[in-house]
TORKOL-4160 file (C-alpha; in steps of 0.2 Angstrom, whole numbers, padded with zeros to 4 digits, m for minus):
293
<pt num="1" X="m0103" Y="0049" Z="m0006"/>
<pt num="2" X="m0087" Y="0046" Z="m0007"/>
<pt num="3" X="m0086" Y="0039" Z="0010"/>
<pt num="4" X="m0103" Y="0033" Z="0014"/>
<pt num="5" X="m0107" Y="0023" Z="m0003"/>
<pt num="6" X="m0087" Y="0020" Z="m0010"/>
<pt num="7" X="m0081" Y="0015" Z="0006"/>
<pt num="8" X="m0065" Y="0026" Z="0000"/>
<pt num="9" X="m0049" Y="0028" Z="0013"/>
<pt num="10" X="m0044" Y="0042" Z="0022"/>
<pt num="11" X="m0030" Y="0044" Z="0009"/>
<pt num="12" X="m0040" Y="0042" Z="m0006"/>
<pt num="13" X="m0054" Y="0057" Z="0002"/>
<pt num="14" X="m0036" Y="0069" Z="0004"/>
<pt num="15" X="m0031" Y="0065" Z="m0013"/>
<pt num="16" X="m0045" Y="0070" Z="m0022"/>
<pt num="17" X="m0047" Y="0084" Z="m0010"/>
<pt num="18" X="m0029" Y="0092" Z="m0015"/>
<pt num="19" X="m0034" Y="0090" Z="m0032"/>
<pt num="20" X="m0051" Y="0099" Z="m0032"/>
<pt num="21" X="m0045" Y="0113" Z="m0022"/>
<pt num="22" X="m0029" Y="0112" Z="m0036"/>
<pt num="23" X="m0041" Y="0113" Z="m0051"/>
<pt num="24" X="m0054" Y="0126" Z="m0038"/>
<pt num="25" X="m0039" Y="0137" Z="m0038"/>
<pt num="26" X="m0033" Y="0135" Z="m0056"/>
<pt num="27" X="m0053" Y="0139" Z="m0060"/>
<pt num="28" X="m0054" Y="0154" Z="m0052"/>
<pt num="29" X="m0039" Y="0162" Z="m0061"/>
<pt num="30" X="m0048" Y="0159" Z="m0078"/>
<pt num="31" X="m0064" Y="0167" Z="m0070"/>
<pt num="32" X="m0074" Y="0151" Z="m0070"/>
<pt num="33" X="m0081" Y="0141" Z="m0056"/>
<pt num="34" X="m0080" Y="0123" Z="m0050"/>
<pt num="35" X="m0098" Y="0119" Z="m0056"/>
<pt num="36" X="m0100" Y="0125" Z="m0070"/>
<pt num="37" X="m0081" Y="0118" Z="m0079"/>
<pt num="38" X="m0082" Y="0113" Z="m0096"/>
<pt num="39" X="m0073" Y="0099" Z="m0103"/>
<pt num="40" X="m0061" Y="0113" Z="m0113"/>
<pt num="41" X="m0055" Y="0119" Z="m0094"/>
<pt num="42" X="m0054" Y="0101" Z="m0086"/>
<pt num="43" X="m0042" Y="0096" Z="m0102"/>
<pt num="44" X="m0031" Y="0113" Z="m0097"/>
<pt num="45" X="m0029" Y="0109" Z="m0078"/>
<pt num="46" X="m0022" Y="0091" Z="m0085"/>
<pt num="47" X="m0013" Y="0098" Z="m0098"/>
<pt num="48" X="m0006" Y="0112" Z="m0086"/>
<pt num="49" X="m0002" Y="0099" Z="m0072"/>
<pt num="50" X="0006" Y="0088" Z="m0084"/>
<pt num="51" X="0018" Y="0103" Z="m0092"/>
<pt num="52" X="0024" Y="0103" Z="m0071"/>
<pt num="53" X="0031" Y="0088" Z="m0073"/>
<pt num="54" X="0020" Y="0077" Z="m0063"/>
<pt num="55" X="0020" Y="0059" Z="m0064"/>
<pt num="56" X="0010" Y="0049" Z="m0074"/>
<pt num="57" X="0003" Y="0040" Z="m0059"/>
<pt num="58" X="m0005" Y="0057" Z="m0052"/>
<pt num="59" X="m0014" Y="0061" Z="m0070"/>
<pt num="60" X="m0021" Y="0049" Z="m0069"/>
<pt num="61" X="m0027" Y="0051" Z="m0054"/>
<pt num="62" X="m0032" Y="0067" Z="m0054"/>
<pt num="63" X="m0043" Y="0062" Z="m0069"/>
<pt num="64" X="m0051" Y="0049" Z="m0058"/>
<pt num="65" X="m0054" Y="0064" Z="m0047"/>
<pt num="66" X="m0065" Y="0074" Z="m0061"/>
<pt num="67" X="m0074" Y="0059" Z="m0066"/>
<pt num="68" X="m0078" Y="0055" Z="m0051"/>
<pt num="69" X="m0084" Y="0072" Z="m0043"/>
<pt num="70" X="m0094" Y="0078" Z="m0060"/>
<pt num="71" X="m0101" Y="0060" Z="m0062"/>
<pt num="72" X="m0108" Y="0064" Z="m0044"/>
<pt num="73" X="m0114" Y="0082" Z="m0049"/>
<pt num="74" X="m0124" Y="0074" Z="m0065"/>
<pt num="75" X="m0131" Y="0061" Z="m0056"/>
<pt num="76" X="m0137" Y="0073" Z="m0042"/>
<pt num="77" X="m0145" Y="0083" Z="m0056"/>
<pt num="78" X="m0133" Y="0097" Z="m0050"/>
<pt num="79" X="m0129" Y="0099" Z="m0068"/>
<pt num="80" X="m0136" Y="0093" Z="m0086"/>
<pt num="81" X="m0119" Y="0087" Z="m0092"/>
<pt num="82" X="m0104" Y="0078" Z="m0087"/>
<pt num="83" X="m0088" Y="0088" Z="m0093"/>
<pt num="84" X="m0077" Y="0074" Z="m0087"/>
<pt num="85" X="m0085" Y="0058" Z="m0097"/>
<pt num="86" X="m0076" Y="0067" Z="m0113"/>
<pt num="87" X="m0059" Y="0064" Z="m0107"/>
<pt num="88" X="m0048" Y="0054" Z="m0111"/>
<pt num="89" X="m0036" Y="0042" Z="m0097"/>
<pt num="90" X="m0017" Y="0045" Z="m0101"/>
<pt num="91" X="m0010" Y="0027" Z="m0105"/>
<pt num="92" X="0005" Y="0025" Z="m0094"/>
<pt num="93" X="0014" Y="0010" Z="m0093"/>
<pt num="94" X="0012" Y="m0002" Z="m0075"/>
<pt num="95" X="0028" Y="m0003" Z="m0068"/>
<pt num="96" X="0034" Y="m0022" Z="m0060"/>
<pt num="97" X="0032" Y="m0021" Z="m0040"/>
<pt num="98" X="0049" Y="m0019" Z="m0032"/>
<pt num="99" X="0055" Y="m0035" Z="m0020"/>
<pt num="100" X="0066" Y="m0040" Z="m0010"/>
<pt num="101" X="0075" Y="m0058" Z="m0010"/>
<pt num="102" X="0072" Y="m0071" Z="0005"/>
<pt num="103" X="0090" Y="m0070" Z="0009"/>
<pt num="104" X="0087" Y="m0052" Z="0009"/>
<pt num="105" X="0071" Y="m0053" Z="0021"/>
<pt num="106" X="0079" Y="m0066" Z="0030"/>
<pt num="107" X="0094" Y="m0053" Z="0033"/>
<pt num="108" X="0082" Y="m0038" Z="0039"/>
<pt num="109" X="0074" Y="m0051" Z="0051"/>
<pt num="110" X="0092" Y="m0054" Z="0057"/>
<pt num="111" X="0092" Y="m0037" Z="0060"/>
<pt num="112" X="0077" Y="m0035" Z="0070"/>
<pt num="113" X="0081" Y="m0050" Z="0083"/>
<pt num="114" X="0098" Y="m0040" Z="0087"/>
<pt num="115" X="0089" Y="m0024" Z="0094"/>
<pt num="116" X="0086" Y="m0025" Z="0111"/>
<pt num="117" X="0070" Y="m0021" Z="0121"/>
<pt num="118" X="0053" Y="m0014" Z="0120"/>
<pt num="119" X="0059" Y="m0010" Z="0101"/>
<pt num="120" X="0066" Y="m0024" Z="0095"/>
<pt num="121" X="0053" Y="m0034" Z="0101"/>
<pt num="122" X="0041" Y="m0022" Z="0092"/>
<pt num="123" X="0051" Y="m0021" Z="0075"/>
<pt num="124" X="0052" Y="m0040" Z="0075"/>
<pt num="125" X="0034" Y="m0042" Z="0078"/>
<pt num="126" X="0029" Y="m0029" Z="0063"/>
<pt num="127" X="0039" Y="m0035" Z="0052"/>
<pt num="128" X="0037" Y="m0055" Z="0054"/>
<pt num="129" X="0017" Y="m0051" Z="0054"/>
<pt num="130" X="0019" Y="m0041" Z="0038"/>
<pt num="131" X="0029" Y="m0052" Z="0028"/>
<pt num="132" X="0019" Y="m0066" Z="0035"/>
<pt num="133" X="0003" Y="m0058" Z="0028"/>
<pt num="134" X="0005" Y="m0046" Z="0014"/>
<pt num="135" X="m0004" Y="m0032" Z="0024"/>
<pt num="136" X="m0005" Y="m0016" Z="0017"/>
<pt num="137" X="0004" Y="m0004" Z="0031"/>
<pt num="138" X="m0011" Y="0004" Z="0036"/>
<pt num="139" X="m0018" Y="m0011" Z="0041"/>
<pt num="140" X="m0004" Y="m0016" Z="0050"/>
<pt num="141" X="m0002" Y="m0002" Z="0063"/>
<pt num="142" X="m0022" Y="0000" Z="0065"/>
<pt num="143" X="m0020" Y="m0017" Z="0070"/>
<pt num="144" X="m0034" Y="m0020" Z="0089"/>
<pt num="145" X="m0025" Y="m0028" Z="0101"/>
<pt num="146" X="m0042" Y="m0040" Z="0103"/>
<pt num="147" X="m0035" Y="m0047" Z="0085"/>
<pt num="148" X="m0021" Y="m0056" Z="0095"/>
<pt num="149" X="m0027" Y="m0058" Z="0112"/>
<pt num="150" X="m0029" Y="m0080" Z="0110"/>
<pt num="151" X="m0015" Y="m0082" Z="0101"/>
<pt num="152" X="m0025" Y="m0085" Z="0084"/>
<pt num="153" X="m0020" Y="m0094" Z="0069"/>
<pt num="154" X="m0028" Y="m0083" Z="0058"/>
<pt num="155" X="m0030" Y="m0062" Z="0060"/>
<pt num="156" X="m0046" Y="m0053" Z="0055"/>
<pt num="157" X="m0041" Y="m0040" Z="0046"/>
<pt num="158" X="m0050" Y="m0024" Z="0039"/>
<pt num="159" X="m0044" Y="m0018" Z="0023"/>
<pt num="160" X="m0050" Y="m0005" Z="0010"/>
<pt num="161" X="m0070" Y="m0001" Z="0011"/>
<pt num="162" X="m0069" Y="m0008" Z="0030"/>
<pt num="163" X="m0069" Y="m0026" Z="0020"/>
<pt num="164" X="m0063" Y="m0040" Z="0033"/>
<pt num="165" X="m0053" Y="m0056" Z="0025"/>
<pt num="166" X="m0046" Y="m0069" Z="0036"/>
<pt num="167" X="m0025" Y="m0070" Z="0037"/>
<pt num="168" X="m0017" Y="m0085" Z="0039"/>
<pt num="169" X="0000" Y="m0082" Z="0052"/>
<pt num="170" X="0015" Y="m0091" Z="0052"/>
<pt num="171" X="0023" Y="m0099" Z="0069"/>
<pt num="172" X="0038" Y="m0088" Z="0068"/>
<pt num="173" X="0024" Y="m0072" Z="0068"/>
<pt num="174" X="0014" Y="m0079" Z="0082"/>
<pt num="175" X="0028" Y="m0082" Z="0093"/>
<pt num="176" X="0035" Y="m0064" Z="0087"/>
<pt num="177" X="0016" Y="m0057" Z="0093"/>
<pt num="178" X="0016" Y="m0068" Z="0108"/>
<pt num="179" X="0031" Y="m0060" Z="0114"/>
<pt num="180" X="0024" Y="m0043" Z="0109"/>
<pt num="181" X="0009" Y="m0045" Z="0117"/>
<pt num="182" X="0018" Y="m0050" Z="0134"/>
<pt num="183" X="0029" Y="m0037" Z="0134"/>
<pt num="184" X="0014" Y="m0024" Z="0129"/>
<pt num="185" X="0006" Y="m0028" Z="0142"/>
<pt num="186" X="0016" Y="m0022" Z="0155"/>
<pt num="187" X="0016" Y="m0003" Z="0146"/>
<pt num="188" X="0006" Y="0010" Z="0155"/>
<pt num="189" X="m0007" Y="0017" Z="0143"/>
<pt num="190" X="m0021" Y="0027" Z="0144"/>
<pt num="191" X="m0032" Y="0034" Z="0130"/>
<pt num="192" X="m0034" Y="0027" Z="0112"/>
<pt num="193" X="m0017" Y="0017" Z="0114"/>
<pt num="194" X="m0025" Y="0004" Z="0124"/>
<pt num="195" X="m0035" Y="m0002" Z="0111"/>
<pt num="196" X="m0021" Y="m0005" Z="0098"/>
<pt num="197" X="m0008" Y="m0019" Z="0095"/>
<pt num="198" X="0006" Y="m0005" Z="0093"/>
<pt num="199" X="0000" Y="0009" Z="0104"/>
<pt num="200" X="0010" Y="0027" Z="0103"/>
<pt num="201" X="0007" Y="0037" Z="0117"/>
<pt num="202" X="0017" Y="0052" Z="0105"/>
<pt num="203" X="0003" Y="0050" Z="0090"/>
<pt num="204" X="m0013" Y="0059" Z="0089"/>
<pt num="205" X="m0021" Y="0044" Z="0081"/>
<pt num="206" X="m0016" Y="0031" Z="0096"/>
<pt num="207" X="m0007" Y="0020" Z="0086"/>
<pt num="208" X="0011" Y="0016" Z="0077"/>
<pt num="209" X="0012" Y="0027" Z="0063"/>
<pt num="210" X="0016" Y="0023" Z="0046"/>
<pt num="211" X="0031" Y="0034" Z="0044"/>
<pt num="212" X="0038" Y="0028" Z="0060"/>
<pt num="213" X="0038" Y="0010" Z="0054"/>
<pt num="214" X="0044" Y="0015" Z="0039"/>
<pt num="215" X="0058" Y="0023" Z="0046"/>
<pt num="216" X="0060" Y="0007" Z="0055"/>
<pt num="217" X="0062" Y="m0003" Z="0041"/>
<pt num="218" X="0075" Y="0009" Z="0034"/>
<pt num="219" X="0084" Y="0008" Z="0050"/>
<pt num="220" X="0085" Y="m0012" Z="0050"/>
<pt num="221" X="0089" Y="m0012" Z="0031"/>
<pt num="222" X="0105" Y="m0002" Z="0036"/>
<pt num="223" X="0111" Y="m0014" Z="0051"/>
<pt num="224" X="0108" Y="m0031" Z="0037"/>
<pt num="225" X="0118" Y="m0020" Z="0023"/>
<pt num="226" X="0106" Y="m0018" Z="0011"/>
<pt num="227" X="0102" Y="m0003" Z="0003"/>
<pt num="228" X="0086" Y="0008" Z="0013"/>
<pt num="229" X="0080" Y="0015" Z="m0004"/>
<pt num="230" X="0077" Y="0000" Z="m0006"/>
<pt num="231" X="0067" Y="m0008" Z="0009"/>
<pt num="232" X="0046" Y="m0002" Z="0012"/>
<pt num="233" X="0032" Y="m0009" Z="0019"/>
<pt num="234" X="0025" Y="m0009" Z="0004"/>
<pt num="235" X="0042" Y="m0019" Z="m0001"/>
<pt num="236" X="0039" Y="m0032" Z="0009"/>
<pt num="237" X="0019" Y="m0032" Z="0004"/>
<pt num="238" X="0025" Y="m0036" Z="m0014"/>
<pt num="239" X="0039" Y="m0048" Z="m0007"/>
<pt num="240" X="0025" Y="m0059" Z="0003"/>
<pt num="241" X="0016" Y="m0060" Z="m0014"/>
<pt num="242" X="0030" Y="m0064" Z="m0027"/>
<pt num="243" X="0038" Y="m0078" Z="m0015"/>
<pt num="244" X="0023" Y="m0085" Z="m0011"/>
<pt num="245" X="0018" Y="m0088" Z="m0031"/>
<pt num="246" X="0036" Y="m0090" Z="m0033"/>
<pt num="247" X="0031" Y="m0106" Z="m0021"/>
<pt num="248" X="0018" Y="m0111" Z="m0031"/>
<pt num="249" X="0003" Y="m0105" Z="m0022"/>
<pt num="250" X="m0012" Y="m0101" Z="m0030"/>
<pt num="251" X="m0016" Y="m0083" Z="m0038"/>
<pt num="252" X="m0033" Y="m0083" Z="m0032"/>
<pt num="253" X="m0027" Y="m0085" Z="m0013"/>
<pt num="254" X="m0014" Y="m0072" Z="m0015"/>
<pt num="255" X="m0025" Y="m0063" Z="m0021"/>
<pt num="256" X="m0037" Y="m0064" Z="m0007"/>
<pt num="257" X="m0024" Y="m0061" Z="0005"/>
<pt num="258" X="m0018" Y="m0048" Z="m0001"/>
<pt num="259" X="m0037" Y="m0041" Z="0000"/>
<pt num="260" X="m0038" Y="m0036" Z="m0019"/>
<pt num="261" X="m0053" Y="m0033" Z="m0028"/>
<pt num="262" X="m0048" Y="m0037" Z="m0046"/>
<pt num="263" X="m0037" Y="m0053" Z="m0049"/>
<pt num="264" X="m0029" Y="m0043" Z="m0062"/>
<pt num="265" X="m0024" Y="m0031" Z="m0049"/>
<pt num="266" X="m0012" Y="m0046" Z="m0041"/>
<pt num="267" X="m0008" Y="m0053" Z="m0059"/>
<pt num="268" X="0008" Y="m0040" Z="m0059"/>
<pt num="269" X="0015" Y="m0052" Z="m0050"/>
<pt num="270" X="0017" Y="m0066" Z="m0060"/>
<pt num="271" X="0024" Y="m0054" Z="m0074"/>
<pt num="272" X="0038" Y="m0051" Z="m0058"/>
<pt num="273" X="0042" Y="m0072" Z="m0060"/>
<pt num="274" X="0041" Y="m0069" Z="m0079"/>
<pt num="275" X="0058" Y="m0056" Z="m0078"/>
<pt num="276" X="0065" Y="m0067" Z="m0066"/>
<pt num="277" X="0063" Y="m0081" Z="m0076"/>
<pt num="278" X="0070" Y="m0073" Z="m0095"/>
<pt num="279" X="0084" Y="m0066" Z="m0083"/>
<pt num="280" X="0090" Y="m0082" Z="m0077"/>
<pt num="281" X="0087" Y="m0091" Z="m0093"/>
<pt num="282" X="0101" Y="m0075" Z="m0103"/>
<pt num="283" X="0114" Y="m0076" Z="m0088"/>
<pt num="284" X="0114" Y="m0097" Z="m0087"/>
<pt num="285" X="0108" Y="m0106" Z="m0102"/>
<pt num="286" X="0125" Y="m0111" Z="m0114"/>
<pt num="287" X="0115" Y="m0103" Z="m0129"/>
<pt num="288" X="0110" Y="m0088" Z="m0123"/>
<pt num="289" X="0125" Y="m0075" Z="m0126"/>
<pt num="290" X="0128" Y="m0080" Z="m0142"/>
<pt num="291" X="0123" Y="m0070" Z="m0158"/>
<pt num="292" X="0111" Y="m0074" Z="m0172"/>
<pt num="293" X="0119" Y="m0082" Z="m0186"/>
């Protein structure tokens, strides 16, 4: 259901498959069963995770793993209740995105050109496309090579629930993918590697993988000087969003480009612009550092 009728990612499907084998296991110690939990055994798996030291970010999602397999149970009539609609979502605060500066963008793409060959042509094209378009990373190395092949304007890419949305590129990314695409084209491939933008003959999947490019990026953030616990693709995703509001585009186009379902979703990034702001105003204005009276 999950797959077929939610349109869920492969990441999503693993989560929640760790957390019901977790709570299958934590189940079975107790003597009950999967099927037949009641709400008093679901409340002791959170509450048990939670005394572990988990995040707040993974309890809530492993709630959003119960609801959403014993919704699916009492809507298949599997059984007459739903044990997980009595539970409660732990309120957690949403932390502000973490960016990068343009001058600090501007110093990993300095990075990139300096590499030589087949891989800094390659770092150079990943990172100008993602900062060019916000992708999400999994996007970016599943990327066809047909999405490039006429030099577009715009790429086509397929996001979450295979939804496609339209991408505008800059000039810099196209000529950074021209020369890409050139120099691809002169690497031998066989095999599901021919039918992506950054092939991997090394990876089972065909393709660049996401730890490898993130390793790239920690790699480039070292040669421009910055910190690398500070560089990610999804760094650079929430960089492509804050200074494009920054410029003054439109909400509702970063959020279509950035291929979110709920505006409220890409509204965390104005709250980004809002610290910005309340910080420049305490280190610059003449009143600022002086004390009530």
């Amino acid at each position: 259901m999950m797959t077929a009728e939610r349109g869920a990612s492969r990441n999503t499907i693993e989560s929640y498959g760790r957390d019901l084998d977790g709570l299958n296991v934590f189940l079975l110690k107790r003597g009950g069963e999967l099927a037949s939990a009641s709400a008093d055994d679901l409340r002791a798996w959170l509450s048990a995770a939670s005394k572990s030291g988990f995040a707040a970010s993974t309890a809530a999602r492993r709630l959003s793993t119960l609801r959403q397999f014993y919704r699916f149970l009492f809507a298949e009539r599997l059984r007459a209740d739903d044990p997980a609609s009595a539970l409660d979502m732990p309120r957690r605060a949403r932390p502000l995105p973490k960016i990068l500066s343009i001058e600090e963008v501007d110093a990993l793409m300095g990075a990139a050109g300096r590499l030589q060959g087949v891989g800094g042509l390659r770092a150079r094209a990943l990172l100008e496309t993602i900062y060019a378009t916000g992708m999400r990373v999994s996007e970016l190395v599943t990327l066809p090579v047909s999405a490039v092949e006429r030099d577009p304007q715009m790429l086509i890419v397929r996001g979450k629930g295979d939804k496609e949305r339209l991408v505008p590129l800059t000039e810099t990314a196209r000529e950074a993918l021209a020369r890409w695409r050139t120099l691809r084209g002169e690497i031998k491939l066989a095999g599901k590697a021919q039918r992506f933008l950054f092939p991997s003959r090394g990876a089972a999947e065909g393709h660049l993988t996401r730890q490898r490019f993130a390793q790239t990026l920690k790699e480039l953030a070292l040669a421009a000087g910055l910190d690398p616990a500070r560089v990610s693709p999804h760094v650079l995703r929430h960089a492509f969003a804050s200074h494009l509001l920054a410029g003054g585009a439109d909400l509702r186009a970063v959020q279509v480009m950035l291929g979110h379902s709920d505006i409220s979703t890409t509204q965390i990034y104005t709250h980004v612009l809002d610290e910005r702001l309340k910080s420049l105003v305490n280190q610059h204005h003449p009143l600022a550092g002086r004390s009530k009276p």
